[in-house]
C-alpha positions in Angstrom: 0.0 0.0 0.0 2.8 2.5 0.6 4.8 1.8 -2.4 1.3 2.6 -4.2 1.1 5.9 -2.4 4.7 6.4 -3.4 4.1 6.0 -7.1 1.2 7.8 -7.1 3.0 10.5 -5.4 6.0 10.6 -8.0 3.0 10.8 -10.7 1.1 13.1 -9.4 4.7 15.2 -8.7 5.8 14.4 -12.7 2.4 15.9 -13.8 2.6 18.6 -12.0 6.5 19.3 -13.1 5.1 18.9 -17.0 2.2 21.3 -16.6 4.2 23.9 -15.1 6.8 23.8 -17.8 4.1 23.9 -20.5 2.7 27.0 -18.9 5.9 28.8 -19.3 5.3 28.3 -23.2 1.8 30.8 -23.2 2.7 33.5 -25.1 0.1 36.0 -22.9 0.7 38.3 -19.7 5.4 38.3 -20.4 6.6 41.7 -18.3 7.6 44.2 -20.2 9.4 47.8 -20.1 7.8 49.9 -23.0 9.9 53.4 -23.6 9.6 56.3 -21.5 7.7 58.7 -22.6 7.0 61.6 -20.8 7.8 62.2 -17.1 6.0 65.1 -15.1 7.9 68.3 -14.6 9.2 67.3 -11.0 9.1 70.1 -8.6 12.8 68.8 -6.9 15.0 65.8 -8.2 13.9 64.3 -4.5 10.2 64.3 -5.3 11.5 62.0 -8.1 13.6 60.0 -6.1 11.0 58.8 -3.4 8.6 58.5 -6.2 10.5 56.0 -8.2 11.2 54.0 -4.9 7.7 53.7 -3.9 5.7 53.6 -6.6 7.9 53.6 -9.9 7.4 49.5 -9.8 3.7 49.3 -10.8 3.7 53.0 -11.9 6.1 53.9 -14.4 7.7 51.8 -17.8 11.4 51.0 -15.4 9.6 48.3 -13.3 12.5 46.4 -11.7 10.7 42.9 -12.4 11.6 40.3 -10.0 12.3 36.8 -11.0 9.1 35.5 -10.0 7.5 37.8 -12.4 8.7 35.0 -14.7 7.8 32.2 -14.0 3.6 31.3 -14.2 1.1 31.5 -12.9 2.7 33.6 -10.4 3.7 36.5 -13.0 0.5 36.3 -14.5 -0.6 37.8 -11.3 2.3 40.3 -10.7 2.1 41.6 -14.4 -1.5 42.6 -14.3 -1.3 44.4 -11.1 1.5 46.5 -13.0 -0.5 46.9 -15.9 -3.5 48.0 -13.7 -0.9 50.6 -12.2 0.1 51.9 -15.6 -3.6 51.9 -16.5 -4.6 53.9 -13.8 -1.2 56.7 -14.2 2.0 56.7 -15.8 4.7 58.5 -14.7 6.7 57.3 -17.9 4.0 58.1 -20.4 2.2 61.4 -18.6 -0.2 63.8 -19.7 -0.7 66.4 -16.6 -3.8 66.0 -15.1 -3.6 62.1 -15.1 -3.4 62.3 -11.2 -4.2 65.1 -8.8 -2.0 66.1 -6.1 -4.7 66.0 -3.9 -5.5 62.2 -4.6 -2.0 61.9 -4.5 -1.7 62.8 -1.3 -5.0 61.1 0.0 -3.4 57.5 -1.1 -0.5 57.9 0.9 -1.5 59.5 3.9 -4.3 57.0 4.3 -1.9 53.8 3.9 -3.4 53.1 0.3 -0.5 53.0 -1.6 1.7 51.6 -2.0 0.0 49.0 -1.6 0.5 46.7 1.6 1.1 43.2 -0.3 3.4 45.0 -2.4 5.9 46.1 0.7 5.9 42.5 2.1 8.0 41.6 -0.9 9.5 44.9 -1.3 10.7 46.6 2.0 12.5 48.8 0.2 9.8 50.5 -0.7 8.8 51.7 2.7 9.1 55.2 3.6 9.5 56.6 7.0 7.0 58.9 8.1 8.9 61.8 7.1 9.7 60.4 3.7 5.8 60.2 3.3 5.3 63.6 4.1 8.2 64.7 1.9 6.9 62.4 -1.0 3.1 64.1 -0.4 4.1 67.9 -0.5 6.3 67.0 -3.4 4.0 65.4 -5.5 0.8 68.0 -4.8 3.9 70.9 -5.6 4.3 69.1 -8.8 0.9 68.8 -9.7 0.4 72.1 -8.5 3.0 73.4 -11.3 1.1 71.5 -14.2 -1.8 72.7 -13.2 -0.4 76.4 -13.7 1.0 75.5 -17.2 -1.9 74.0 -18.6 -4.7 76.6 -17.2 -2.5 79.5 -16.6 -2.1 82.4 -18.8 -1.0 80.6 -22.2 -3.8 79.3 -22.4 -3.8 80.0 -26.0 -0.4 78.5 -26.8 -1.1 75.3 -24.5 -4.7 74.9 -27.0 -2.3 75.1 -30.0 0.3 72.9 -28.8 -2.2 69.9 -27.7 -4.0 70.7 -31.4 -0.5 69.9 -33.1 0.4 67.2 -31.1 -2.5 65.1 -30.0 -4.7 65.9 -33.2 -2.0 65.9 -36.0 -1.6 62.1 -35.0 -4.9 60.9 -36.6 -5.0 64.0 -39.4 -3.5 67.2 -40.0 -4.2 70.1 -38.0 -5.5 72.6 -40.8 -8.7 70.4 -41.1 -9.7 71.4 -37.1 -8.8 75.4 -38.4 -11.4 74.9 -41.3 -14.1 74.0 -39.2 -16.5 76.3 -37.4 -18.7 75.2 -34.6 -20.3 75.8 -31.0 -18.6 75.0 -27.7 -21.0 72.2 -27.5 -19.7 70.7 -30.8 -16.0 70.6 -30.3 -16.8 69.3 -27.0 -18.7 66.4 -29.0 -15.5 66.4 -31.3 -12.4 66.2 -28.8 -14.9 63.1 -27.1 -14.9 61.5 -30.1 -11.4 61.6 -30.5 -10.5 60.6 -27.1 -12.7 57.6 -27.5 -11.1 56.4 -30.9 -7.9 56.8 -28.7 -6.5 59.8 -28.9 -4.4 61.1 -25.5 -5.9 64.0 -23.6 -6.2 63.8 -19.7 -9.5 65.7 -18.5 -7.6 68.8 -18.0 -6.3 68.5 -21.3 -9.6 68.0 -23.0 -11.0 71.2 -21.2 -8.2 73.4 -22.8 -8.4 72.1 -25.9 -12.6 72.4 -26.5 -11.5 76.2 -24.4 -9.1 76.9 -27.3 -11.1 75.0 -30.1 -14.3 77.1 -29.0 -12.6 80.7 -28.6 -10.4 80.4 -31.7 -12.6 78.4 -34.2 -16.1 78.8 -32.6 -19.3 80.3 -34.1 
């Protein structure tokens, strides 16, 4: 009866060998470290610094991947949380207004993020009381500062520049400076493009329809 339990144990463990090799073979889920982008303007080099400790991991493209983000099913699980992260803000592909300082500063303060699971593995990643409170003001100062070049008093030259560079992708710019309409239909217009995938953050979409409206409205 034992040597039965024996073999059935050696099968069961030469199964289970085999289907976790064949699971390293699915093409779906790898990790990955697309180019950067575009970073916000950082208020201090420090700000940037505690950032990329803390939350660069699931927040940014320069995720230091560990090694069990290789091997499935266990990086199935680790690369989706960092995709989440990435889904949710970017600091390697950023458009300002993709996070507000204030929500910045809510996450930490309250424990939030990062997230608890994620310091188990990474203790690195833990900041100090006054590292939190460094990281807060230095994130809502940097927000603060996009906030000022996006509404501020170019507001004219910020519309144009977002015209050039998230319109031209899809078609040339001169086709949105031949049309003439109402507030209410550039507002229809820049959600269109947003939903066929062009890159505006909220705040970004309200300057642009702004612009779009005062300079090429009826």
């Amino acid at each position: 009866m034992l040597e039965k339990l024996k073999a059935y144990a050696l099968k069961g463990a030469g199964i289970a060998v085999i289907v976790l090799l064949l699971l390293q073979a699915l093409p779906f889920l790898q990790p990955d470290n697309p180019p950067v982008v575009n970073e916000p303007v950082w208020d201090r080099p420090e700000t940037r610094a505690l950032a990329k400790r803390a939350c660069f991991d699931c927040h940014s493209n320069e995720t230091v991947w560990p090694w069990y983000a290789k091997v499935a099913p266990m990086s199935w699980l680790v690369v989706y949380d960092v995709r989440q992260g990435r889904a949710e803000f970017n600091f390697s592909d950023w458009h300002a207004g993709d996070m507000s300082g204030r929500k910045a500063d809510e996450e930490i303060r309250s424990g939030r993020m990062p997230l608890p699971r994620y310091l188990l593995l990474h203790p690195e990643a833990r900041l100090t009381d006054g590292e939190k409170a460094e990281l807060r003001a230095g994130l809502l100062a940097t927000m603060q500062v996009e906030a000022t070049v996006v509404t501020g008093e170019n507001l004219a030259e910020a519309g144009a520049s977002l015209l050039t560079s998230r319109c031209s992708v899809c078609h040339s710019a001169d086709r949105a400076k031949r049309e003439r309409r109402s507030r209410g239909q550039w507002e229809e217009t820049v959600t269109r493009m947003m939903a066929n995938g062009a890159q505006l953050s909220g705040e970004e979409k309200m300057v642009l329809i702004d612009y779009l409206a005062q300079k090429y409205g009826q």
